[in-house]
LUMLUM-352924 format. One record per residue (C-alpha): residue in three letters; x, z, y. Coordinates in steps of 0.05 Angstrom, whole numbers, padded with zeros to 5 digits, always signed. Layout:
// residues N
ALAXZY...
END
This chain:
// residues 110
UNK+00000+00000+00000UNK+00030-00021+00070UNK+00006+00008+00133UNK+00037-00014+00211UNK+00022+00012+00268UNK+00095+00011+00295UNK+00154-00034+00289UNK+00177-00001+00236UNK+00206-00032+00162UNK+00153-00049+00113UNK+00133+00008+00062UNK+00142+00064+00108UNK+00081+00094+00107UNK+00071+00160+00148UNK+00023+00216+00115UNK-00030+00204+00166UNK-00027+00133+00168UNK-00036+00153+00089UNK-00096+00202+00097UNK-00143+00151+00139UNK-00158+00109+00080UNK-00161+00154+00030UNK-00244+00167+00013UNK-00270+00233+00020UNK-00292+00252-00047UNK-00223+00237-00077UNK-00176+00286-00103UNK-00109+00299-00078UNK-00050+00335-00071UNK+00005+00335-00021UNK+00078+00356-00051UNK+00131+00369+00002UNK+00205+00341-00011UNK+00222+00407-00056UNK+00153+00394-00098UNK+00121+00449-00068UNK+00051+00442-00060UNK+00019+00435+00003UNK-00048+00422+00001UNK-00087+00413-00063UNK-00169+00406-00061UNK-00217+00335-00026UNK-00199+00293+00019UNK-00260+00308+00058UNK-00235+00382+00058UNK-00181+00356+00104UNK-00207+00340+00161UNK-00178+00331+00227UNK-00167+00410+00251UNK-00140+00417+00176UNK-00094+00372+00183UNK-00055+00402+00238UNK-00064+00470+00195UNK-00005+00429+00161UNK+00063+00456+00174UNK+00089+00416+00229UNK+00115+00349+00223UNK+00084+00339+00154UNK+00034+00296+00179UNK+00089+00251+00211UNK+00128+00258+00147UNK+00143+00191+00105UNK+00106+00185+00035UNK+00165+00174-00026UNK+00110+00173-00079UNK+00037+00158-00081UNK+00010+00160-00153UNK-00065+00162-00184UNK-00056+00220-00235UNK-00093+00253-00285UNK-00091+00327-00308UNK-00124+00332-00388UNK-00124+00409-00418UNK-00166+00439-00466UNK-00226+00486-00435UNK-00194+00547-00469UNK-00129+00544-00437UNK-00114+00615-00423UNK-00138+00645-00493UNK-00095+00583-00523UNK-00045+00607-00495UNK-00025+00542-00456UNK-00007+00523-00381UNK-00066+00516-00335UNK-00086+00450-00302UNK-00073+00440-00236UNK-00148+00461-00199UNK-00173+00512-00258UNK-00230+00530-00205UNK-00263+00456-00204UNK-00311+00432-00247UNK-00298+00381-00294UNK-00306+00311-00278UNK-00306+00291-00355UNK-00315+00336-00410UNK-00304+00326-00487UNK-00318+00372-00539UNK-00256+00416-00512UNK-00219+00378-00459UNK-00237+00370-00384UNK-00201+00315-00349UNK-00188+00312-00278UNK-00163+00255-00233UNK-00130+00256-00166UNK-00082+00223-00124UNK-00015+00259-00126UNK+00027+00238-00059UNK+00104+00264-00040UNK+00126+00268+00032UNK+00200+00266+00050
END
């Protein structure tokens, strides 16, 4: 995806530039340059007083990585024993007999 507002090289996409075209109802979750998460939840939870909430200059920050991800874990995580997905608190979008399956767009700012 290539965004331009300024002169700039081709592919350099700021995070703002990022968040305009993202729709609402999609998942997300912003990863600073260490992989520590900075916002995880809607897009539509973000709006435009949330996004300065962001520690400053991450909305002017370059996006590395923009991948469509998936999280799949069985329902019984914690009594399994296993890790837990990454939003335990949301409600499946899919379920199976045991699995849930989430999707969401994963994006990495420099």
């Amino acid at each position: 995806m290539f965004i331009r507002t300024k002169k700039r090289k081709a592919g350099n996409v700021k995070l703002f530039e990022l968040l305009r075209v993202i729709p609402s109802s999609a998942r997300m979750r912003i990863l600073d340059k260490r992989g520590e998460e900075v916002f995880r939840g809607y897009r539509g939870n973000l709006d435009e007083r949330q996004i300065k909430l962001l520690p400053f200059g991450y909305t002017d920050a370059e996006v590395r990585r923009f991948v469509f991800s998936t999280d799949i874990y069985a329902k019984d995580y914690e009594k399994r024993g296993l890790m837990p997905p990454i939003d335990p608190e949301a409600v499946p979008d899919y379920s199976f007999s045991d699995l849930n399956l989430i999707i969401y767009y994963e994006i990495t700012i420099s």
